[in-house]
Every structure is written in structure tokens, then in C-alpha cells.
PQR file with spaces between the fields and no chain letter, atoms N, CA, C, O and H, PARSE charges and radii, in Angstrom:
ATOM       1  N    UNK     1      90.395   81.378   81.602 -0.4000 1.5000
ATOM       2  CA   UNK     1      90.613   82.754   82.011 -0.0000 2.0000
ATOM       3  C    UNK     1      91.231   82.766   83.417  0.5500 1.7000
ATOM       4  O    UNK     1      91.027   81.916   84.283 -0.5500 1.4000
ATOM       5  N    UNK     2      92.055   83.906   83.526 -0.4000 1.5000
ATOM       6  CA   UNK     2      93.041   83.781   84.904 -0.0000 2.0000
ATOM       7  C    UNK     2      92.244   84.711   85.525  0.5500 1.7000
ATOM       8  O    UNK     2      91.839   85.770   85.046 -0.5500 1.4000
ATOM       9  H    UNK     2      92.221   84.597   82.822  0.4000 1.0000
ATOM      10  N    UNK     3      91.976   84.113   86.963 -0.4000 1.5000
ATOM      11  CA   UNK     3      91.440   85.279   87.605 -0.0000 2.0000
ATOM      12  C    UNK     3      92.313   86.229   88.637  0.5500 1.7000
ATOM      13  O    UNK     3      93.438   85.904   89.017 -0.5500 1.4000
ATOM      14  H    UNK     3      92.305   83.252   87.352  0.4000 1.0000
ATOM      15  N    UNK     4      91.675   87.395   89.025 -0.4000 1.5000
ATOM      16  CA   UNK     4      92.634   88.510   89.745 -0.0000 2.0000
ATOM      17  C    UNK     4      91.504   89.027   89.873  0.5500 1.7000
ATOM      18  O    UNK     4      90.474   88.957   89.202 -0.5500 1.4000
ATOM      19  H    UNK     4      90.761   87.659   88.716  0.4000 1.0000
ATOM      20  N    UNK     5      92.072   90.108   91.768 -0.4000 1.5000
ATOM      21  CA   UNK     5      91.774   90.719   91.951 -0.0000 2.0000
ATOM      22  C    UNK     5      92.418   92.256   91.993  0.5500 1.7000
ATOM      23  O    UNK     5      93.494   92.536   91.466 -0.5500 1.4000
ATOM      24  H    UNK     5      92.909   90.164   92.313  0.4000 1.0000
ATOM      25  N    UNK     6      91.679   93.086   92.622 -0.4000 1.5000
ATOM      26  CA   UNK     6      91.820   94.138   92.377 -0.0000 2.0000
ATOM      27  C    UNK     6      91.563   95.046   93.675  0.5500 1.7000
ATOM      28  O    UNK     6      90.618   94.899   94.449 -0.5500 1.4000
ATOM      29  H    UNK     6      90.805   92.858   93.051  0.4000 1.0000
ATOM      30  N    UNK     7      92.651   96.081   93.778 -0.4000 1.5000
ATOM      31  CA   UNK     7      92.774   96.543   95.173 -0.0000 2.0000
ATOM      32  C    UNK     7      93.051   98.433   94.997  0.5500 1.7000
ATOM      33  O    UNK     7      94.157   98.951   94.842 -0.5500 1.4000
ATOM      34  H    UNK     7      93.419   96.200   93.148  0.4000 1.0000
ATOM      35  N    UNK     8      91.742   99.161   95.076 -0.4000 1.5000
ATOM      36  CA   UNK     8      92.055  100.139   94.819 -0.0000 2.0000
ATOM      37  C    UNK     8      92.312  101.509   96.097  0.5500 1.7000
ATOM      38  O    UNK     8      91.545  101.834   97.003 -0.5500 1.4000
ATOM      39  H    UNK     8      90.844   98.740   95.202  0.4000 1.0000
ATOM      40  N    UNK     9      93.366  101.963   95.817 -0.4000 1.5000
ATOM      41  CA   UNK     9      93.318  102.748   97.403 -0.0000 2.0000
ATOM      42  C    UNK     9      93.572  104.136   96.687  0.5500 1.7000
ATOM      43  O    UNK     9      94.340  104.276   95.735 -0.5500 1.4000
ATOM      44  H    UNK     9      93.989  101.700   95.081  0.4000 1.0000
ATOM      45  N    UNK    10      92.719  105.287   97.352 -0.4000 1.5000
ATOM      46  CA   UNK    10      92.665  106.179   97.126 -0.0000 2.0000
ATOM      47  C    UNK    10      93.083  107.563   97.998  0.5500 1.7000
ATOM      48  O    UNK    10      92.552  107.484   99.106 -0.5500 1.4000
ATOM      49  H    UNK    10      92.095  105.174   98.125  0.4000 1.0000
ATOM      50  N    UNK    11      93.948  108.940   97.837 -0.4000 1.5000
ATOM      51  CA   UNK    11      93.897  109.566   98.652 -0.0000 2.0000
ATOM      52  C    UNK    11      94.275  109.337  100.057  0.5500 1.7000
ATOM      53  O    UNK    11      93.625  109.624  101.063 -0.5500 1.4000
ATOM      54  H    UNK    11      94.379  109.004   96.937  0.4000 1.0000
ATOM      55  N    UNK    12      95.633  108.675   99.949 -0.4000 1.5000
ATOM      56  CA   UNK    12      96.337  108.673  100.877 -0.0000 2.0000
ATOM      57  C    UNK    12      96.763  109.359  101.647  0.5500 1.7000
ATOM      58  O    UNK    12      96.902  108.968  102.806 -0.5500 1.4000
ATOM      59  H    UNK    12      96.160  108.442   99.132  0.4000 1.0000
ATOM      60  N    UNK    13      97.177  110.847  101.185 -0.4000 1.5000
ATOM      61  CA   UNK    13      97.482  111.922  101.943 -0.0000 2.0000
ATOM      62  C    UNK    13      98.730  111.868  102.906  0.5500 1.7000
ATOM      63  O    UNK    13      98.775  112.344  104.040 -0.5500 1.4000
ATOM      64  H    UNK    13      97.064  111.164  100.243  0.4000 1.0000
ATOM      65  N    UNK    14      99.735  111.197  102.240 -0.4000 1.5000
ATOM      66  CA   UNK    14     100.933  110.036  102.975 -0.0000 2.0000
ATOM      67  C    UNK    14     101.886  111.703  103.706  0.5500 1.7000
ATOM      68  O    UNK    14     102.461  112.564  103.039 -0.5500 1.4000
ATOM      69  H    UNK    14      99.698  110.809  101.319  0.4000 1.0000
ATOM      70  N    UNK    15     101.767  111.655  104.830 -0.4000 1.5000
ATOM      71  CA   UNK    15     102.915  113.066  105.407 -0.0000 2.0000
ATOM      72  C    UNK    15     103.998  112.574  106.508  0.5500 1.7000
ATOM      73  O    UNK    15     103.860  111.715  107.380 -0.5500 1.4000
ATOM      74  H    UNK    15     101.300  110.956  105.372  0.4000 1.0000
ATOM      75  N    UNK    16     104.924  113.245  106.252 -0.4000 1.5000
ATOM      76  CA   UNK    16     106.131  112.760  107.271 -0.0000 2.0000
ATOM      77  C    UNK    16     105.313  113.025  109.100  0.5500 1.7000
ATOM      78  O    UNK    16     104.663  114.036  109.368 -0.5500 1.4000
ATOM      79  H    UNK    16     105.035  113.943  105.544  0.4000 1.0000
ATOM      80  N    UNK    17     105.455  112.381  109.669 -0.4000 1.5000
ATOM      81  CA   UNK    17     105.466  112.217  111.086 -0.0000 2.0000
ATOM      82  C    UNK    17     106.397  111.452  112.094  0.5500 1.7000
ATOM      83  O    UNK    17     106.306  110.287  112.482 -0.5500 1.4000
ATOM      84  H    UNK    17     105.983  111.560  109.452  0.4000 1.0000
ATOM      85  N    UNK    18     107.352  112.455  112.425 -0.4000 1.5000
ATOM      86  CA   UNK    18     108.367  111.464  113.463 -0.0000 2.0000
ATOM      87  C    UNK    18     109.314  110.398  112.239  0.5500 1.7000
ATOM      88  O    UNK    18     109.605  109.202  112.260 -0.5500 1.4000
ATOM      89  H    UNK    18     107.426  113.401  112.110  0.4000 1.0000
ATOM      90  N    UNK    19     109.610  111.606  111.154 -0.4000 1.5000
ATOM      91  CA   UNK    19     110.178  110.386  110.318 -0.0000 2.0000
ATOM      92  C    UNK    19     109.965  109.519  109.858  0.5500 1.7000
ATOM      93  O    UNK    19     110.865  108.770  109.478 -0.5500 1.4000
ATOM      94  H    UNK    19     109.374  112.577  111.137  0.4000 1.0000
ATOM      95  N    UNK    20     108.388  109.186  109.655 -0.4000 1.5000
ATOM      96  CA   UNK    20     107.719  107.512  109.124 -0.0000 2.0000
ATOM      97  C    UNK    20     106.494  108.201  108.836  0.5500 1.7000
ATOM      98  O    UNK    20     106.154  109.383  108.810 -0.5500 1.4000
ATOM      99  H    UNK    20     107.657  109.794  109.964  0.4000 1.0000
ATOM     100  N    UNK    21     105.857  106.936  108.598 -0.4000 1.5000
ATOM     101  CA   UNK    21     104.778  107.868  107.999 -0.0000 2.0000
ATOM     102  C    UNK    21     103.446  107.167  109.152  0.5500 1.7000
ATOM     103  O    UNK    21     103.538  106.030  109.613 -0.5500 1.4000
ATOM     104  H    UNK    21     106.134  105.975  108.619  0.4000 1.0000
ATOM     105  N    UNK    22     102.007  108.326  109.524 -0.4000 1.5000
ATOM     106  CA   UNK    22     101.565  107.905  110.471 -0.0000 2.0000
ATOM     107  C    UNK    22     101.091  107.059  110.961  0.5500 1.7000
ATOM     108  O    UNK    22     100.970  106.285  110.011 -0.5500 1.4000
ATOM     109  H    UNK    22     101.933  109.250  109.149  0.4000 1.0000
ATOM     110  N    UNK    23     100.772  106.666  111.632 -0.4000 1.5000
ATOM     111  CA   UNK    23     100.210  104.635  112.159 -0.0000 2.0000
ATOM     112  C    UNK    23      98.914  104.601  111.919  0.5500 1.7000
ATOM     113  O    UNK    23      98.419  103.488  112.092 -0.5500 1.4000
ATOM     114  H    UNK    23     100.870  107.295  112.404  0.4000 1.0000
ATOM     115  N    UNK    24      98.332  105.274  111.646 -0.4000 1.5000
ATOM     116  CA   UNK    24      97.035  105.000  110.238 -0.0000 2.0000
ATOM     117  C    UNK    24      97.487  104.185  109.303  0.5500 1.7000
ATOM     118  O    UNK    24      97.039  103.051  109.136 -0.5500 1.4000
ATOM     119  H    UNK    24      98.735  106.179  111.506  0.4000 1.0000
ATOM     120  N    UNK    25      98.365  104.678  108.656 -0.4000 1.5000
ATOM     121  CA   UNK    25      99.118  103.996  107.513 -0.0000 2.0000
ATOM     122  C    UNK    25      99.673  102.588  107.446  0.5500 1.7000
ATOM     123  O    UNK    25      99.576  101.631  106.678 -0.5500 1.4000
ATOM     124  H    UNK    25      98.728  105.599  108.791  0.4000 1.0000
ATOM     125  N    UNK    26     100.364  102.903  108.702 -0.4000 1.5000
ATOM     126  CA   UNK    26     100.693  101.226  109.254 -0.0000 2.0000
ATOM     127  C    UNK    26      99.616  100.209  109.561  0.5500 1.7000
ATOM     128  O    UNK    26      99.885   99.010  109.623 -0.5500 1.4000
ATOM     129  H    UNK    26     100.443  103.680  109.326  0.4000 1.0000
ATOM     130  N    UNK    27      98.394  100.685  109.753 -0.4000 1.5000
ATOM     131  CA   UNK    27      97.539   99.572  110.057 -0.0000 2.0000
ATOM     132  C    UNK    27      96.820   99.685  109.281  0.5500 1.7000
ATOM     133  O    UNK    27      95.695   99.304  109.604 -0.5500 1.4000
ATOM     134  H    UNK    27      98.175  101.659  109.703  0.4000 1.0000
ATOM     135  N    UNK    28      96.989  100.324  107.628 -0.4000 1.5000
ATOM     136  CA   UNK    28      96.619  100.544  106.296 -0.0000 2.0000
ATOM     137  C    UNK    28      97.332   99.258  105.767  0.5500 1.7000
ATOM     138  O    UNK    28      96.547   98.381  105.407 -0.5500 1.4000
ATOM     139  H    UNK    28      97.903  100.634  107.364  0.4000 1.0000
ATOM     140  N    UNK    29      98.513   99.002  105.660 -0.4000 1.5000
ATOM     141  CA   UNK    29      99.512   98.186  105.241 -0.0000 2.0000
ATOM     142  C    UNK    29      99.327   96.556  105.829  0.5500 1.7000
ATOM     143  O    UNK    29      99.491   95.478  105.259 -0.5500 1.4000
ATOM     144  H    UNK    29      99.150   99.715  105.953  0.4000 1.0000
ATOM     145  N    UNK    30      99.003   96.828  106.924 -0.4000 1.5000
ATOM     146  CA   UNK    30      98.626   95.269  107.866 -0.0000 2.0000
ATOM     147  C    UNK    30      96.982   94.666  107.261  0.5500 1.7000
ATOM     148  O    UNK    30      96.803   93.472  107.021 -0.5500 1.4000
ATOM     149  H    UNK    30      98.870   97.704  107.387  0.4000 1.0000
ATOM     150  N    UNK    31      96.001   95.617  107.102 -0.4000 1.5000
ATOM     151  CA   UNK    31      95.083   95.201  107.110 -0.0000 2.0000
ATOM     152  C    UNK    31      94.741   94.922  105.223  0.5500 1.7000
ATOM     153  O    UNK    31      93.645   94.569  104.789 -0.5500 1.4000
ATOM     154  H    UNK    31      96.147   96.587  107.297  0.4000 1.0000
ATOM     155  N    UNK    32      96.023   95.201  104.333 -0.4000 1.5000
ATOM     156  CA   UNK    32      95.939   94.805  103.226 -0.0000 2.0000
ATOM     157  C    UNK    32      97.036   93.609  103.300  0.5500 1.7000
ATOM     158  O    UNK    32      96.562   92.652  102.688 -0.5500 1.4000
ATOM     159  H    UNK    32      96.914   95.488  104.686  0.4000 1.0000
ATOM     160  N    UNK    33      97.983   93.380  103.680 -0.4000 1.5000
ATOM     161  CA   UNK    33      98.431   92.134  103.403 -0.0000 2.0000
ATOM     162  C    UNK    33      97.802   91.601  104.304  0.5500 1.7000
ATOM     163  O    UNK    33      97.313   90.652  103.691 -0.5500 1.4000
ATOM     164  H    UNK    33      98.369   94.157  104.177  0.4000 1.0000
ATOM     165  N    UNK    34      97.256   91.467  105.897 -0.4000 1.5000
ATOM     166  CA   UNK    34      95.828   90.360  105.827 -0.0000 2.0000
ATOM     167  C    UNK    34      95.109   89.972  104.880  0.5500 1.7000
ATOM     168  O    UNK    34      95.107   88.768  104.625 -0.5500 1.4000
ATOM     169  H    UNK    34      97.654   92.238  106.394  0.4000 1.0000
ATOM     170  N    UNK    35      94.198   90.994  103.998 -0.4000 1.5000
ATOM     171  CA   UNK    35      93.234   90.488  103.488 -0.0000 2.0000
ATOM     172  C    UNK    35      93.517   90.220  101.758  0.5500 1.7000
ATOM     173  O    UNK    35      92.631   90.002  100.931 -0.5500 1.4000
ATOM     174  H    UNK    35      94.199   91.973  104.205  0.4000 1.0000
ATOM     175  N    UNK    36      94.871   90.299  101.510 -0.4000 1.5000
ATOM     176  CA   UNK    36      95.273   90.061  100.840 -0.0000 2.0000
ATOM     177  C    UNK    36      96.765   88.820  100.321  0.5500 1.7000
ATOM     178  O    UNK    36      97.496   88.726   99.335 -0.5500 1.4000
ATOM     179  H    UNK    36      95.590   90.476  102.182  0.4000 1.0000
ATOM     180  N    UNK    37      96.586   87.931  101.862 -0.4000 1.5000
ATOM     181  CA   UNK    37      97.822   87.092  101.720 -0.0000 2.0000
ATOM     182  C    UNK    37      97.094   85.692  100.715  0.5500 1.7000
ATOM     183  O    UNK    37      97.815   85.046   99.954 -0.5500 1.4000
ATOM     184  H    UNK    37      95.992   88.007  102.664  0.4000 1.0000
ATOM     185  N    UNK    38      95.893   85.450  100.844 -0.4000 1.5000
ATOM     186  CA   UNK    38      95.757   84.247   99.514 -0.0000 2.0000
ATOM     187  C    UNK    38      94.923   85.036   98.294  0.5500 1.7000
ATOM     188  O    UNK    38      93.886   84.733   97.703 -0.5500 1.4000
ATOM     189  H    UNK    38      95.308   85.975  101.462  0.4000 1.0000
ATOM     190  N    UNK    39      95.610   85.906   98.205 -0.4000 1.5000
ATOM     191  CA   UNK    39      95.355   85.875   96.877 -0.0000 2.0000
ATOM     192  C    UNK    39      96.478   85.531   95.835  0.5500 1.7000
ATOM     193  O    UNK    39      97.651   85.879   95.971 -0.5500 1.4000
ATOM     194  H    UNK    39      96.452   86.152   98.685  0.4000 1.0000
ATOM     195  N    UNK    40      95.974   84.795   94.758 -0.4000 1.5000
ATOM     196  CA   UNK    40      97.449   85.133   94.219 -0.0000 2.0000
ATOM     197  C    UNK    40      98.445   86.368   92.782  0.5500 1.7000
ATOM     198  O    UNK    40      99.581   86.654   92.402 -0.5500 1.4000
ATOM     199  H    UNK    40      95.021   84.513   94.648  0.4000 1.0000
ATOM     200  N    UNK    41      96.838   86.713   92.479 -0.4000 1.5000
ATOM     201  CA   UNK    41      96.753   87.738   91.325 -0.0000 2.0000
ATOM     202  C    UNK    41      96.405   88.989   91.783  0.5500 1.7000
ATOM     203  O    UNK    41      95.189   89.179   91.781 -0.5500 1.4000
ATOM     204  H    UNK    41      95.915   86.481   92.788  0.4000 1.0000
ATOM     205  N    UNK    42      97.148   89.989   92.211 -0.4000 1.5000
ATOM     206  CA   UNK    42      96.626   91.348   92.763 -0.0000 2.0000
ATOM     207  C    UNK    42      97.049   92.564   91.745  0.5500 1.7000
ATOM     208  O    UNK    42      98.213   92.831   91.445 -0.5500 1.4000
ATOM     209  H    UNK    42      98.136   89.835   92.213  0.4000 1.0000
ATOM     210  N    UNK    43      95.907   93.236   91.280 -0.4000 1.5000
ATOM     211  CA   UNK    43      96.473   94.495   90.528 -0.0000 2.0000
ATOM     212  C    UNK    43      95.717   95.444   91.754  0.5500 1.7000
ATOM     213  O    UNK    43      94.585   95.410   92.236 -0.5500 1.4000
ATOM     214  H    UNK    43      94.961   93.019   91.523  0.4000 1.0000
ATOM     215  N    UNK    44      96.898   96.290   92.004 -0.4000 1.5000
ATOM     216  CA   UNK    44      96.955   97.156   92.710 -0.0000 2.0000
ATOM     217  C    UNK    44      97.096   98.880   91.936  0.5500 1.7000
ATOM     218  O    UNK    44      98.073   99.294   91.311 -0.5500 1.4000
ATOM     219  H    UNK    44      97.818   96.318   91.612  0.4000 1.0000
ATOM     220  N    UNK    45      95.692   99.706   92.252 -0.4000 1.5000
ATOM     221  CA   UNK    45      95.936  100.878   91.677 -0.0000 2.0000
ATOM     222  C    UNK    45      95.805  101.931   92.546  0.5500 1.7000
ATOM     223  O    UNK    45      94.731  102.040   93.137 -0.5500 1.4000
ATOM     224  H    UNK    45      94.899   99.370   92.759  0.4000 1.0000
ATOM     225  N    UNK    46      96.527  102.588   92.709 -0.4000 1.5000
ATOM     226  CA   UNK    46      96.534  104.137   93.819 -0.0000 2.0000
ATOM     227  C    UNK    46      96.056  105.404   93.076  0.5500 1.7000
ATOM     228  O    UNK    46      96.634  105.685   92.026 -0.5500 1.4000
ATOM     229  H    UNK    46      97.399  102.499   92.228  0.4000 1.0000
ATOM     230  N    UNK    47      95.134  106.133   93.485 -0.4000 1.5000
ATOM     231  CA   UNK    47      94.652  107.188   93.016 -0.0000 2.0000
ATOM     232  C    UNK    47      94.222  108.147   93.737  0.5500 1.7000
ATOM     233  O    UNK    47      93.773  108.096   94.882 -0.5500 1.4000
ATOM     234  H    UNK    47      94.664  105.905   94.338  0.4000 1.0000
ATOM     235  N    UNK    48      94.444  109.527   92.672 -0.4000 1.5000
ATOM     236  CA   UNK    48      93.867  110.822   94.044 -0.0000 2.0000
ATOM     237  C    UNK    48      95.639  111.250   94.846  0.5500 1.7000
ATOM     238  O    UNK    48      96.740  111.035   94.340 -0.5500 1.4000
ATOM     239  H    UNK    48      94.810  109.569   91.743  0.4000 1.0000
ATOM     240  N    UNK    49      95.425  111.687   95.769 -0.4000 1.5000
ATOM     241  CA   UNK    49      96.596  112.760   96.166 -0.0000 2.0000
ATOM     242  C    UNK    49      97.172  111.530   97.034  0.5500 1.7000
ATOM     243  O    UNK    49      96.573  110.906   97.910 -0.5500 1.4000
ATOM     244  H    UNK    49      94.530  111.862   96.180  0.4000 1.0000
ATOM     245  N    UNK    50      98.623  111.320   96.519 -0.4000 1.5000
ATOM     246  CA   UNK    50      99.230  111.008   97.245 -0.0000 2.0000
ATOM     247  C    UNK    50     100.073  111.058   98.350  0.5500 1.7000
ATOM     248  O    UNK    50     100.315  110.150   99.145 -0.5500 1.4000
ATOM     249  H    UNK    50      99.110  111.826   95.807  0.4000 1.0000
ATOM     250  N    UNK    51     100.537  112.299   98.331 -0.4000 1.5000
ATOM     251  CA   UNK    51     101.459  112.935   99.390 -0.0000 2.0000
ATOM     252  C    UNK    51     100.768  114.352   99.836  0.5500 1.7000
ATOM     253  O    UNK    51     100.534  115.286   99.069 -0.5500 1.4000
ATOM     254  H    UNK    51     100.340  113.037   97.685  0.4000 1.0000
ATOM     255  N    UNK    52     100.474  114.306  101.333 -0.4000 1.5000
ATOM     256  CA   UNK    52      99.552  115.580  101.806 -0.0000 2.0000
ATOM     257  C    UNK    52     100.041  116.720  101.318  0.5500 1.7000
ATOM     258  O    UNK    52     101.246  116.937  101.198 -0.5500 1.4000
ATOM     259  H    UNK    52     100.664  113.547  101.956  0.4000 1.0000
ATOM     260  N    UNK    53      98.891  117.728  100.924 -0.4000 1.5000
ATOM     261  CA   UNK    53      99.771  119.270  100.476 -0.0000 2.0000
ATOM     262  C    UNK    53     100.586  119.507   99.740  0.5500 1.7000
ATOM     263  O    UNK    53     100.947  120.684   99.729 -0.5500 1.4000
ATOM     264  H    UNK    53      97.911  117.551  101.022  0.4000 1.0000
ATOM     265  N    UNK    54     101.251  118.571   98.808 -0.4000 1.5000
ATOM     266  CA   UNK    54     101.734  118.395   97.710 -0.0000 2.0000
ATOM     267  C    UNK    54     103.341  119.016   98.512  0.5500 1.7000
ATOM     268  O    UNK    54     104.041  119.844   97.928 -0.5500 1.4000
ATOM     269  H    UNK    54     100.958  117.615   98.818  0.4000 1.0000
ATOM     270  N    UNK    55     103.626  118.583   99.562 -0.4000 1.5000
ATOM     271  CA   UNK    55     104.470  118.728  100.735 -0.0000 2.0000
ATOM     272  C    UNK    55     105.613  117.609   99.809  0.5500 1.7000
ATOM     273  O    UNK    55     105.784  116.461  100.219 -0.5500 1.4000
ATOM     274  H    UNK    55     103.057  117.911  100.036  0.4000 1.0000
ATOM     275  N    UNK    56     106.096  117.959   98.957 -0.4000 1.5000
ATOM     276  CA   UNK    56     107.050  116.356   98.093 -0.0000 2.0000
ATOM     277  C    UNK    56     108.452  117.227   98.860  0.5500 1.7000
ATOM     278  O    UNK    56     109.459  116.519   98.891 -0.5500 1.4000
ATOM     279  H    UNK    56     105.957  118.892   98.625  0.4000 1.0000
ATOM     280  N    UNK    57     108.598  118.367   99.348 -0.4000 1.5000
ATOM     281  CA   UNK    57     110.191  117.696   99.971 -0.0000 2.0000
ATOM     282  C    UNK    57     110.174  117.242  101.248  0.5500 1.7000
ATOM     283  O    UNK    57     111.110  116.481  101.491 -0.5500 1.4000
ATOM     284  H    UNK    57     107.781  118.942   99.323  0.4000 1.0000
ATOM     285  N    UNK    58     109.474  117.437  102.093 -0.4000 1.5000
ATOM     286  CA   UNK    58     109.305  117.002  102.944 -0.0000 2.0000
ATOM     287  C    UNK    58     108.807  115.421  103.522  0.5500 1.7000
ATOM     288  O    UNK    58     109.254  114.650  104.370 -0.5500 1.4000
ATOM     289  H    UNK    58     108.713  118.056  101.895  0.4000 1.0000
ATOM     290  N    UNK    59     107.670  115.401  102.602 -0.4000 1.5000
ATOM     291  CA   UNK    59     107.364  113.625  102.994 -0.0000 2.0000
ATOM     292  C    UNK    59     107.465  112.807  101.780  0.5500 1.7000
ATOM     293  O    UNK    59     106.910  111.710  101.721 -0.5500 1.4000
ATOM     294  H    UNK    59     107.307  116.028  101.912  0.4000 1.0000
ATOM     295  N    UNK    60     108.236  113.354  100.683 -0.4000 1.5000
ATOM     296  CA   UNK    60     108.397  112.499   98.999 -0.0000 2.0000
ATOM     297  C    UNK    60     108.911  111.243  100.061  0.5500 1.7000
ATOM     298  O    UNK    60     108.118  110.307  100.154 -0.5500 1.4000
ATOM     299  H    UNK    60     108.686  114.245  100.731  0.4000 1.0000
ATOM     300  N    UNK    61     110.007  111.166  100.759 -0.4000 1.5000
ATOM     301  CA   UNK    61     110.985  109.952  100.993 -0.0000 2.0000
ATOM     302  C    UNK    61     109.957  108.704  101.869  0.5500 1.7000
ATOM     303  O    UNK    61     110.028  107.526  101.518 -0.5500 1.4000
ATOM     304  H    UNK    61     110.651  111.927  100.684  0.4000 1.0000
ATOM     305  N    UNK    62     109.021  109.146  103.029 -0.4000 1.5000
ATOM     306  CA   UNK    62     108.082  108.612  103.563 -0.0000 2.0000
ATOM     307  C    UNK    62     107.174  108.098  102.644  0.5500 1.7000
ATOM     308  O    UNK    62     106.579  107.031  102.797 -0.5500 1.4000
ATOM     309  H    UNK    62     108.963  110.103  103.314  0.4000 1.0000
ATOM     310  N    UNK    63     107.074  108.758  101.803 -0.4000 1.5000
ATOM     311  CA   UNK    63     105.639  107.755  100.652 -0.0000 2.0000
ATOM     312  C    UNK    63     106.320  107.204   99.923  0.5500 1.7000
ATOM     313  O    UNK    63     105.663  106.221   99.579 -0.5500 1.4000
ATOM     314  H    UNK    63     107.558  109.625  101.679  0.4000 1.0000
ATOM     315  N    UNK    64     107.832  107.171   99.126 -0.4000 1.5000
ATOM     316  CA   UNK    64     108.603  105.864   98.536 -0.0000 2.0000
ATOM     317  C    UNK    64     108.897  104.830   99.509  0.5500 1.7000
ATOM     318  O    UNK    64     109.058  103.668   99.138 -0.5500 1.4000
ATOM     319  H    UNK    64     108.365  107.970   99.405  0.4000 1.0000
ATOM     320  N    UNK    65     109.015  105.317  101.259 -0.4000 1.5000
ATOM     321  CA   UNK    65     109.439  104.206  102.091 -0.0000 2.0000
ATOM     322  C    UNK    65     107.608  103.314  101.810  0.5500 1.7000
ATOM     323  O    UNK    65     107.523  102.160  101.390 -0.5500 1.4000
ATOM     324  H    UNK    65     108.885  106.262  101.560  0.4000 1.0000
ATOM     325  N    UNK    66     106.453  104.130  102.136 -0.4000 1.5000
ATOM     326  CA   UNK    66     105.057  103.736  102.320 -0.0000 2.0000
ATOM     327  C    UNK    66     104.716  102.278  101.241  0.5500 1.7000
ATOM     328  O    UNK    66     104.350  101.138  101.529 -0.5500 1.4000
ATOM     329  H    UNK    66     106.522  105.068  102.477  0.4000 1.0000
ATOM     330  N    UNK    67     105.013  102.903   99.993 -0.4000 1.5000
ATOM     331  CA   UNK    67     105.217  101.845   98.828 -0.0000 2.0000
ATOM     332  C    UNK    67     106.052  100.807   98.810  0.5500 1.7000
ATOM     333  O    UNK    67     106.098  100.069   97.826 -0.5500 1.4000
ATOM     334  H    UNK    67     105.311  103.829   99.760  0.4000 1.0000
């Protein structure tokens, strides 16, 4: 049996700030590929609201950059 883990992030609430998205986020992103650089099997599932306020013209492009 192959093993994997599993990485679930929820309720991101991803909103444009200064054109990027806020440095919460960025040290959201650092502190998963830290704790996630030896692994070698990752299923990754996102759930719950992704983009604050359902604000998609405004920060849609910031949460495809986020991903």
C-alpha cells in the first residue's frame, strides 16, 4: 500500500490587497511547503469560501495567482 498524506485547508477568504493577496497568506504558503517538502504523496483539498465576499471580480485573479 502507497502511503500519502493529506492537507486540508479551509476558508481562506483569499481578497485582493495591494494587488496580491495578504501576507497571512504568504506565510500560509511558506509554512505548507515547509512542512510539506518530504513528503512525497500529498492530496491536497480546499474547502469552505474561497474568495472573501464572494468579491470574484475583484480578487478571482489573486486566488488563481494564490493557487
Amino acid at each position: 500500500m502507497r502511503k500519502f498524506s493529506v492537507l486540508h485547508l479551509s476558508d481562506l477568504h483569499i481578497r485582493k490587497y495591494r494587488n496580491s493577496f495578504p501576507s497571512i497568506l504568504k506565510k500560509l504558503i511558506q509554512d505548507v511547503v515547509k512542512e510539506t517538502k518530504n513528503i512525497e504523496s500529498l492530496i491536497l483539498i480546499v474547502t469552505g469560501d474561497i474568495i472573501d465576499k464572494a468579491d470574484y471580480e475583484n480578487s478571482g485573479d489573486v486566488a488563481v495567482s494564490f493557487f
